[in-house]
N, C-alpha and C positions, 0 to 999 in steps of 0.2 A: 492321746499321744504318749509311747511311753518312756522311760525316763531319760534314755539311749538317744531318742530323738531328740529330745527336751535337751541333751547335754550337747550332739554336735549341731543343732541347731542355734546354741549357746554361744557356743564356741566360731561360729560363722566370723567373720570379720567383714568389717562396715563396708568393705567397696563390694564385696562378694552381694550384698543386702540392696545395696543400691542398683546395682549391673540387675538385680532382677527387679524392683521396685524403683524405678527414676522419678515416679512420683513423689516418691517421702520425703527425696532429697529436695527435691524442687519445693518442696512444700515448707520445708524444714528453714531453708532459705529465705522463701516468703516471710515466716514468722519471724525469726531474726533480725528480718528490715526492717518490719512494721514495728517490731521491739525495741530495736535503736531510735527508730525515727519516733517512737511513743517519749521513750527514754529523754532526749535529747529535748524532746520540745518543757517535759516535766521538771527536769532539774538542770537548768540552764545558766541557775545561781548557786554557791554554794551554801546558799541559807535554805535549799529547797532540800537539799540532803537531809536534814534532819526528820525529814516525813519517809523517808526511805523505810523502814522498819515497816510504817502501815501500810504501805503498799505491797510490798512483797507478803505482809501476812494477806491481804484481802486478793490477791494475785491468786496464792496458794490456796484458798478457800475454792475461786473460784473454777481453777487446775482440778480439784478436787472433785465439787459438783459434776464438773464436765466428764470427767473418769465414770463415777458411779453411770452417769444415765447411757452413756454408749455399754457399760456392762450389760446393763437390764436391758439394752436391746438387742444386743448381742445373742443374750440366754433366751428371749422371745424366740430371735430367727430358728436358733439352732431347736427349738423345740418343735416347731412345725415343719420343717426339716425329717424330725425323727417322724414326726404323726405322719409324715406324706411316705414314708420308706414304706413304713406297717401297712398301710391301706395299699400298694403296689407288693407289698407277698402276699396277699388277701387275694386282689386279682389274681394273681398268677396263679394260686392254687384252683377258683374258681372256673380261670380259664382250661385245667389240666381237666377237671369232672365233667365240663361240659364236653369236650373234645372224646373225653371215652363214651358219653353217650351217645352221642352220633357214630361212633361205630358199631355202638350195640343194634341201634336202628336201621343202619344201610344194610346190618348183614341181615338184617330182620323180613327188612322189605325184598331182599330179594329170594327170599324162601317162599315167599306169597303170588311168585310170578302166576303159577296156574288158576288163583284165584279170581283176577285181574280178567283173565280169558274168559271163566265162566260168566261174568257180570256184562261181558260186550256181547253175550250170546243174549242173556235177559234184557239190557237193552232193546236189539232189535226186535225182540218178541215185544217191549213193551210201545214203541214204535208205530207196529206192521197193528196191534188192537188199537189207540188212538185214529189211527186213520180208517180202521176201519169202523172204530164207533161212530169218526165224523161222518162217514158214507152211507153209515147207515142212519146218525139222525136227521140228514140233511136229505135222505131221497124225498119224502112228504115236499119240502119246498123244491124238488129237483123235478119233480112232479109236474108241481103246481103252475113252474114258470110258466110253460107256454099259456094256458087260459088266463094267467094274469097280464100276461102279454099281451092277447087279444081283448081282455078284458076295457085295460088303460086305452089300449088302440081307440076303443070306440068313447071312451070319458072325451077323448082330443076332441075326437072327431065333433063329440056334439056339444065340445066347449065347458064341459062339466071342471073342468080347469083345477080347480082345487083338490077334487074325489080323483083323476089322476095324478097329479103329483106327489099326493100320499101314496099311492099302489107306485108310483114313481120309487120314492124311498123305498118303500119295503124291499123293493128287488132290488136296490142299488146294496141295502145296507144285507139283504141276504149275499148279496157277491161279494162283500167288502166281509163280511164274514167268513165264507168259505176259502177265498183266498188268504181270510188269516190263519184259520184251523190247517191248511195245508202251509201255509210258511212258517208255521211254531213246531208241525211236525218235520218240516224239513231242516228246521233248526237243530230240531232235539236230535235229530240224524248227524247233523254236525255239515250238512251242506246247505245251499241256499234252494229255493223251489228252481224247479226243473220248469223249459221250456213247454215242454209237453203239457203237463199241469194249467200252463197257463191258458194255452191254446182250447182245452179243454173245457175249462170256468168259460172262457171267452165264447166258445161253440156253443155252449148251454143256457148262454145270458146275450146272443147276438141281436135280438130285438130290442138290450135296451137299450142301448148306443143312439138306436131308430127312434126310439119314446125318447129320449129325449131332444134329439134333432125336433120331431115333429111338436112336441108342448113349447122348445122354442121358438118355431116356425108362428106357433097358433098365440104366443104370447106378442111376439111384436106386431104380429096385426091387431090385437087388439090395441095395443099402446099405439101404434101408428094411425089407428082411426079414434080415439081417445075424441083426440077434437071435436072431430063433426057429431060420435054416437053419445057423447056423453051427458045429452042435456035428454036422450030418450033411454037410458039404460047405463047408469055407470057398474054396475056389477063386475062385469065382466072387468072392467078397470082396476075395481079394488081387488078380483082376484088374482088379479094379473101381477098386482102390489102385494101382495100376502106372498106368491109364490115369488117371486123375485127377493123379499126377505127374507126367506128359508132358507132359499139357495146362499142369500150372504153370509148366514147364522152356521151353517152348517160349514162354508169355505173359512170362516176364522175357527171353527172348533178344531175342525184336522188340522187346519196350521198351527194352531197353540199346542194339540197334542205333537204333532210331527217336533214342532220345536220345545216344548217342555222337557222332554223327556231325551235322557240320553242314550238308555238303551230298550233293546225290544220294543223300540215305537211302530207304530203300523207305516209304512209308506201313503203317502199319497195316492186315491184311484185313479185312475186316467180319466183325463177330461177335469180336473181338479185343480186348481181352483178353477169355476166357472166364470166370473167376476160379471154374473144378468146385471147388476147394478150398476154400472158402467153403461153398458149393454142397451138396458133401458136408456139411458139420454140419450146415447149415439142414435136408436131407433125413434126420439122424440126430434129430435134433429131434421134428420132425414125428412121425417114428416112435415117440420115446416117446410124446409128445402122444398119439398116436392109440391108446393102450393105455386113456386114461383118457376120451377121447370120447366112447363111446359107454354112459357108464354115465347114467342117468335120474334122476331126483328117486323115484319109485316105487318102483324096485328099492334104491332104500338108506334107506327110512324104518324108524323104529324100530330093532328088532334085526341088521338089513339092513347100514346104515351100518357100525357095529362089523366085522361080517364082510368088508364091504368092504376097510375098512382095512385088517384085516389082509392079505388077498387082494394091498393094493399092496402091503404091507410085504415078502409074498413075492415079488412079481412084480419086486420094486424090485432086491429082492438078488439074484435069480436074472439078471439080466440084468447086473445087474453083477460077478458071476463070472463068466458070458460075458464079459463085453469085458475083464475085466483077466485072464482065461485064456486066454482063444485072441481076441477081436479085438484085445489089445493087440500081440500078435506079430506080427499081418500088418501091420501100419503100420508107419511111421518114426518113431522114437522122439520127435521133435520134435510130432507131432502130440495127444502127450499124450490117448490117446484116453480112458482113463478118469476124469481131471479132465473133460475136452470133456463124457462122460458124465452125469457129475454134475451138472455145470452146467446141464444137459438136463431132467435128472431132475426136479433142482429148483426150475426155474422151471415145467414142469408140473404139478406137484406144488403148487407157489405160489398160478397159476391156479384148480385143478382145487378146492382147496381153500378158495377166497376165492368159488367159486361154489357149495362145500356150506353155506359159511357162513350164506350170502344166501338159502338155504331158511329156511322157517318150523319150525326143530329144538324138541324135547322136549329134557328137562334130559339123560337119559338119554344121547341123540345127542350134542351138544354135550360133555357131558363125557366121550363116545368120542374127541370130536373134540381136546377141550383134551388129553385124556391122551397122544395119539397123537403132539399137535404138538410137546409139550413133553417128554416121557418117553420116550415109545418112538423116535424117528425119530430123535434124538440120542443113544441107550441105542448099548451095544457090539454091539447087534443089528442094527443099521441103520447112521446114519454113524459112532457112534462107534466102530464096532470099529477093532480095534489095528492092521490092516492095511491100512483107509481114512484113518486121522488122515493120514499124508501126503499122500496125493491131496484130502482134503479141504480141509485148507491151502491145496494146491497152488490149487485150485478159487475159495477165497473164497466160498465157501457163507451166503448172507446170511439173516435168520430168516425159518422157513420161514410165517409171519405176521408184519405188524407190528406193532407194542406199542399201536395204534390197536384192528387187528384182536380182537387178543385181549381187550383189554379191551372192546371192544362183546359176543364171545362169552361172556364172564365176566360181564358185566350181563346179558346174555340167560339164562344158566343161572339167576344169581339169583333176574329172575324171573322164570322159567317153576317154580324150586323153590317160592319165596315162593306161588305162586299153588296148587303142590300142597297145598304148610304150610298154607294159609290154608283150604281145603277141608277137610283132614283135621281138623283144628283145629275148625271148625265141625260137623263130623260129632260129632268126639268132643266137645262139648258140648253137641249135639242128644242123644246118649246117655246122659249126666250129667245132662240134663234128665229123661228119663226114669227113670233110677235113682231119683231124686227120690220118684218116685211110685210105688214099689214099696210092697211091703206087707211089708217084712222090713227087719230092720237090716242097716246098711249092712257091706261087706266088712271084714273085720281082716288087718292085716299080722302077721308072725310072731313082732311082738312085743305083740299084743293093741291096735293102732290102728287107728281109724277109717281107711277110707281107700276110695275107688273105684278107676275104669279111667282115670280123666282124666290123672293125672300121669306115670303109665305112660307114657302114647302120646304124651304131649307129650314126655316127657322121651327116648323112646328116637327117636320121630322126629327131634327138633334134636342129639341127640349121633353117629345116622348119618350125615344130611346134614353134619354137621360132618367126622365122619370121612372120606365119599368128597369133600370139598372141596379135606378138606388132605390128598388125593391126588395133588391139581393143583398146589398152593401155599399157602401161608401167606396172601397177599392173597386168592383166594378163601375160602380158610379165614375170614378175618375179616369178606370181606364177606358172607358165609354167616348167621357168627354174630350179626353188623348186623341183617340182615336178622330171623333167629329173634329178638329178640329185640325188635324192634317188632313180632312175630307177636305172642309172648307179652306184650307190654304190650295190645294190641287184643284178646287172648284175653283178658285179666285185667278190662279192662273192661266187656266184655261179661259174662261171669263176674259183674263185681260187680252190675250191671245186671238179671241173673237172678236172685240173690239177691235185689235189694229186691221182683221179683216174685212171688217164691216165699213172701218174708215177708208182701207186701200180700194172698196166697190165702189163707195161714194166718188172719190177719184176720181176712177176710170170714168165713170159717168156721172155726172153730177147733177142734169137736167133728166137723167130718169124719174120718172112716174114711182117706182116702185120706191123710192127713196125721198119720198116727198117730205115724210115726217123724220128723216134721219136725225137731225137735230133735238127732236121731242125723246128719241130713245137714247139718245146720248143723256138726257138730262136724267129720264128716268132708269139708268142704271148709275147712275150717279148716287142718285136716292139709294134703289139697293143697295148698293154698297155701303151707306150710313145705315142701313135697317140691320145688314148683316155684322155688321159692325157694332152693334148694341146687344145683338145677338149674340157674337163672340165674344165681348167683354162679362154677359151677363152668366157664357160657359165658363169661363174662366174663374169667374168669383164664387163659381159650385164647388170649382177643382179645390180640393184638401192641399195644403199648403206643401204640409209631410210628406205627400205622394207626387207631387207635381212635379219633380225633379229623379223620380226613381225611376225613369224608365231608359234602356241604354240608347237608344235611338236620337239622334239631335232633335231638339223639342222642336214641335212647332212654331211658326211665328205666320199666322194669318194675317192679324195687323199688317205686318209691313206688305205683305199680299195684296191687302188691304186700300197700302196706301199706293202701294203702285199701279193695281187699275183704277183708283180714282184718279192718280196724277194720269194716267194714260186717256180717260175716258176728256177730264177737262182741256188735256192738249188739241187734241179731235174737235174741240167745243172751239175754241180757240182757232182750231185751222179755221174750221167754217164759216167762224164770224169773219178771219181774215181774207176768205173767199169772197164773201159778200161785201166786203170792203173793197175787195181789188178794182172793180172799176171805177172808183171816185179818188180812191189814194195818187193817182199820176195827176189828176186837177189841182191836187192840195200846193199851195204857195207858187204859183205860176200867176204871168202877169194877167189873165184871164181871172181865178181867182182874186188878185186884188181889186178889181172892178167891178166884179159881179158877186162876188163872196161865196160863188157854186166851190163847189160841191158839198159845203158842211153839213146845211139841213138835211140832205140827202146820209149823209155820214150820221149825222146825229136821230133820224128818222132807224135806220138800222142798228143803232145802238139801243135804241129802245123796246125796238121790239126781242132784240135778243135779252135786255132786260127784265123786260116785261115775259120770257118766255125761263131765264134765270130763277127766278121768282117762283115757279116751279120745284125748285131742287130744295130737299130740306137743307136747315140750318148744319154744320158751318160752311157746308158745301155752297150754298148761295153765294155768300159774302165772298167767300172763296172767286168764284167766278167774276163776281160785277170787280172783282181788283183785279183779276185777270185780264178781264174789258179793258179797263178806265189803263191799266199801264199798256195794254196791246198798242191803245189809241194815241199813248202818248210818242211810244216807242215809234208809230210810224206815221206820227207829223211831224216831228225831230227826224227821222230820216228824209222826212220829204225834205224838210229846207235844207239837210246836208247835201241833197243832189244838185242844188246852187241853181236852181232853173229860174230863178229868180234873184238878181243881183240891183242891189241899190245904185242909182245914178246920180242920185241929188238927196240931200237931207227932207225933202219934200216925201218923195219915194221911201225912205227910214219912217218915217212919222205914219204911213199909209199902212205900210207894212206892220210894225207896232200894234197900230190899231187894229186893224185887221183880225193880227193873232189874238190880243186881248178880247176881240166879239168872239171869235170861236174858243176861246178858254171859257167867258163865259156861257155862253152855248152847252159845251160838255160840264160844264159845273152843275148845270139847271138839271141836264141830263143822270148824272150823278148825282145828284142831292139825295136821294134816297138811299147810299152807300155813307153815303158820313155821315148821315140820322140814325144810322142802325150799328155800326161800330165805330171805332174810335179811329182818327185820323194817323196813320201810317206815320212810322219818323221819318221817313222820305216820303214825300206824297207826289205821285209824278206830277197832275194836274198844275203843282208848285212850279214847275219848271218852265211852264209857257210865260208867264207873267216875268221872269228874271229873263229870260231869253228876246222879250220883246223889252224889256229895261235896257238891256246891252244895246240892242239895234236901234233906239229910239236914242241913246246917249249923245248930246251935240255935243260935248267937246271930247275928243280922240286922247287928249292928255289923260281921262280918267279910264282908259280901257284897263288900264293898269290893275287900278283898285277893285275896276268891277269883276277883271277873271279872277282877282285874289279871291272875294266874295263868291263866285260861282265856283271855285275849284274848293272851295272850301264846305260847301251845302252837299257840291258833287262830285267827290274826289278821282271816280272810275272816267273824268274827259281827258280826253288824250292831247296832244297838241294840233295833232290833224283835227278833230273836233273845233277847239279854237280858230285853228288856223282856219277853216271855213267859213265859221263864226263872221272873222273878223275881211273875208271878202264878200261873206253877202249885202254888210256896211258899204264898202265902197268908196270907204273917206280913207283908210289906214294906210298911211305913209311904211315905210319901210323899215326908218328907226323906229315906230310904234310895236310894228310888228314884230321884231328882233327884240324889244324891251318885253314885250309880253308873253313871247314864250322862252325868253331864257329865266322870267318870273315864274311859268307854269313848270319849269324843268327842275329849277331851285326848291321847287315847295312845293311839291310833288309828295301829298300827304297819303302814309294807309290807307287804307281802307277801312272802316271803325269795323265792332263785330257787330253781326246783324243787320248790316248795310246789304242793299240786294241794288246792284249795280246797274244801272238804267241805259250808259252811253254806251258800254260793251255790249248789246246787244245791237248796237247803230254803227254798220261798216260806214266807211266814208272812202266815197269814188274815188281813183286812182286821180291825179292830176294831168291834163290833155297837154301842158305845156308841154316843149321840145328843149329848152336851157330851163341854167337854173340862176333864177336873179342873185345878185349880189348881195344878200343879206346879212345879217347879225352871222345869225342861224349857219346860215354855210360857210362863214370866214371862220 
């Protein structure tokens, strides 16, 4: 700066200084605050004044310091500063020399134009010799194609397999040559090879396209009979394997070169990459494939199929102890040929299988099929054996059906069984029909029961189907027994449905001959039905808990099927005995019966034989009946005295009567006895009722009728008043206020019914009343 600046920069005045630096002031500012406010907090006494002298020196010291070190880096900046200026007139002179030379040189190169011309003339001259030295050292091989042509032609032909695929190469790699010596020279041209060129190489080399079509024609047949020739000649196999790894060796060298290299790489020949390795399985394939090809729908129906299968199970295993005995040796152990195998196997196998499914099969076939897919193919016989588990791993062997599949085959078994069940089933009740009408009693089991062929064939047809089910599995097992068991609820009802028309024939005609034993087949389909009923509880407790409820269909319920043709079949037992009742029932309590006591033994003579013919039926059915009996009997000698055909005239007549009923309770007691030795006594026992009924009638003083209908309405809550009121005129003695005290008692206390009470007098109508008025009683005021 020189000293003119130095003076009116001098001379500036401080607003002038500030308008261009607002910083300094502003800063200038800052310090003055921070000074006062330093100031102010330091000497805030006047005895702090006297340290004022030391502070302002050590102030100024450090004023001081501060100056010096911004100097010395002031004089830093500015010196690199200067160093950076010199090195930028350095460039600039550097840039000025270079720039003349480059014009000494452009004007240089272009005084050289005609030079330039004469070198694209040697060029092509050196061009037009390379191509002709290639044509000339390549005729000898240009020569020679054709008879190496025909040469390899006939190696194919007679399998020499290896000795042509070497003469293979040579020509391949003389083409792959000549079309490179013409693509380097078309290069160094500066164009790409020409169409014609190629056409040319192609014209000259057109059989070997053909060689190798035909070595790979002749390689997969040898691979594809591998199988069957390989236990009398594997040569041909392992040549087939040497040349198949050539061909890979050679398709990764061109590709490493093609991709190694960025420029001047050869292209790819046509037909390149070949990928026989690949190649080879897809033609190992094939060949299992084709073992299972040509089997027909025809040749494997029925008993067919079954042999079939087995036929692959050996044809399975026999070929794979070929390949893992002798074709595993001729390969590289990387090609893992007996996994490869497997995988073969089993997608044929997948296929072949998935197209026998899609036939219209019988139970029979299908469950050759289920057994075969599921047991055998994965048994130690087939993949599971101990010496396949690792190859099989190794394989990844997936199910040889899907869980789709098999369960459409497992519905289809089902029903196509259901549909056999349902036939036989119907045959064997068209047969029970006819047993029906035989003219002999019906068959005894070994312990003297009633019994035909019907439960037989139900019971051993649903417990084999069960058994070859749960051959397959538990699931079909259940769905087996699903199945049987809405058979037997649709058998049961048909069943009960046969009955009521076996009973309405009986009917019409009762004294037919053909119906003599009708009673005997009532008893023994009684029996059946306990036999099939053991039979179906013992289905039931096969059925899997977990699956008994997974089917969408409302389940079965046989049992109650069950229980309604037995109740059906004992009503029919029960009409019958009531049939053979009905001519002595109109005798019962008529004043002829009290004199001669007819008709009981006659009543009691029929109870026994229907007893004695009960006895027949198995347990609980028996018992069943003979209470069936003994309430029938009671029910309708309580009806008979409700028909009043016998009225008291004198307490002599009560006392007769009484008695009377008391011989015939015991009578039916003696006949009965063997119903209360073998179960336990009823909580209402009817036979109870004759002995309180002749108590009532037998009662000399009228005052207690009172207490005694309390006591009977009380045993037997279901009598009505009309019940009583009969009651109390076949007495004979009862006044009229008795009568009106006793049923306005029975109207008062008029009890439930307890649970499990089975109602005796509601089955007992009581005749209308003949009067014409109505006496003047309790009752009617």
């Amino acid at each position: 700066m020189s000293a003119g600046d130095q003076k009116n920069g001098g001379d500036k005045p401080k607003g002038s200084e500030a308008a261009v630096w607002p910083e300094v002031e502003r800063a200038e500012c800052l310090a003055r605050g921070a000074a006062l406010k330093w100031a102010s907090g330091v000497f805030c006494r006047p005895e702090h004044l006297e340290r004022l002298s030391q502070y302002k020196k050590r102030e100024s010291q450090r004023t001081a310091s501060i100056h010096t070190r911004l100097k010395s880096m002031v004089q830093s900046y500015l010196e690199g500063v200067g160093w950076g200026l010199e090195q930028l007139r350095e460039a600039r002179e550097e840039l000025r020399e270079v720039s003349l030379t480059l014009k000494e040189a452009g004007l240089e190169s272009d005084g050289n134009t005609d030079c330039v011309t004469s070198l694209e003339k040697l060029r092509e001259a050196s061009v037009n010799h390379r191509q002709l030295f290639a044509a000339v050292s390549n005729l000898p091989r240009l020569y020679a194609i054709r008879s190496m042509v025909l040469e390899t032609e006939r190696l194919v032909e007679s399998r020499r397999l290896l000795e042509a695929h070497s003469r293979l190469m040579d020509l391949e790699r003389w083409q792959d040559d000549i079309l490179w010596q013409l693509h380097g020279a078309a290069g160094m041209a500066g164009s790409s090879l020409s169409s014609e060129d190629k056409e040319l190489v192609a014209k000259y080399f057109s059989g070997v396209g053909q060689l190798v079509d035909a070595l790979g024609q002749e390689l997969w047949a040898v691979v594809s009979s591998s199988l069957a020739l390989a236990r009398q000649n594997p040569i041909p196999f392992v040549s087939a394997v040497r040349i198949v790894e050539r061909e890979e060796a050679l398709d990764r060298a061109l590709l490493a070169e093609r991709g190694g290299a960025t420029g001047g790489s050869r292209p790819l020949p046509a037909g390149r990459p070949r990928c026989w390795r690949a190649c080879f399985f897809q033609v190992l394939e094939e060949a299992v494939y084709a073992r299972f090809r040509s089997v027909s729908y025809l040749h494997t129906r029925g008993p067919g199929l079954a042999g079939h299968l087995s036929a692959l199970q050996h044809a399975v295993m026999a070929d794979l102890a070929t390949v893992r005995h002798l074709l595993e040796h001729c390969v590289p152990p990387h090609y893992q040929l007996t996994a490869a195998y497997l995988r073969a196997s089993h997608r044929c196998l997948h296929a072949h299988l998935a197209q026998v499914s899609s036939w219209d099969l019988e139970s029979g076939e299908i469950f050759a099929v289920l057994n075969w897919v599921l047991h055998i193919y994965n048994s130690q016989d087939m993949m599971g054996h101990p010496e396949l588990i690792t190859e099989t791993e190794r394989a990844e062997l997936g199910p040889l059906i899907s869980t789709e599949g098999l369960e459409q085959l497992q519905s289809k078994y089902v029903q196509s069984v259901r549909k056999s069940v349902s036939e036989w089933m119907h045959k064997a009740l068209q047969v029970e029909l006819q047993d029906w009408q035989r003219d002999q009693e019906p068959d005894t089991d070994h312990e003297g029961f009633y019994q035909t062929s019907l439960p037989t064939i139900i019971t051993q047809m649903l417990e084999e189907n069960t058994r070859v089910a749960l051959m397959i599995g538990e699931s079909l097992r259940d769905q087996t027994i699903q199945m049987g068991l809405y058979e037997i609820e649709n058998l049961l009802n048909r069943f009960r449905e046969a009955l009521v028309e076996f009973g309405k024939e009986h009917r019409r005609d009762p004294t037919n001959n053909k119906n003599k034993f009708y009673l005997h087949y009532l008893l023994a389909s009684i029996s059946n039905c306990i036999i099939l009923k053991k039979s179906t509880e013992s289905l039931q407790q096969q059925q899997s808990s977990r699956t008994a409820g997974q089917f969408s269909r409302t389940p079965p319920n046989p049992l109650a099927a069950l229980d309604r043709a037995v109740r059906r079949a004992c009503r029919l037992v029960m009409d019958q005995l009531l049939l053979e009742l009905q001519p002595f029932l109109p005798c019962l309590l008529t004043r002829p019966w009290l004199v001669q006591g007819d008709p009981v033994p006659k009543v009691c003579s029929v109870l026994e034989s229907h007893l004695d013919l009960y006895g027949r039926v198995r347990a609980p059915c028996r018992q069943r009946l003979q209470e069936e009996a003994q309430w029938l009997m009671v029910v309708e000698y309580v009806r008979a005295l409700m028909q009043k055909k016998l009225v008291c005239r004198n307490s002599e007549e009560r006392r007769q009567l009484a008695q009377q009923m008391l011989q015939d309770d015991q009578l039916f007691r003696e006949v009965f006895h063997s119903l209360e030795s073998e179960v336990s006594v009823p909580e209402v026992n009817p036979l109870a009722l004759l002995p309180i009924l002749a108590d009532f009638i037998h009662l000399k003083d009228p005052g207690m009728l009172t207490l005694e209908i309390s006591g009977l309405a009380a045993k037997y809550p279901d009598i009505s008043e009309e019940h009583v009121s009969v009651l109390l005129d076949v007495r004979g003695d009862v006044s009229r206020d008795i009568r009106g005290a006793v049923l306005d008692l029975l109207e008062q206390s008029a009890p439930p019914l307890p649970a499990g009470y089975r109602p005796i007098f509601t089955d007992i109508l009581v005749p209308p009343s003949t009067m014409t008025f109505c006496l003047p009683t309790a009752k009617c005021a």
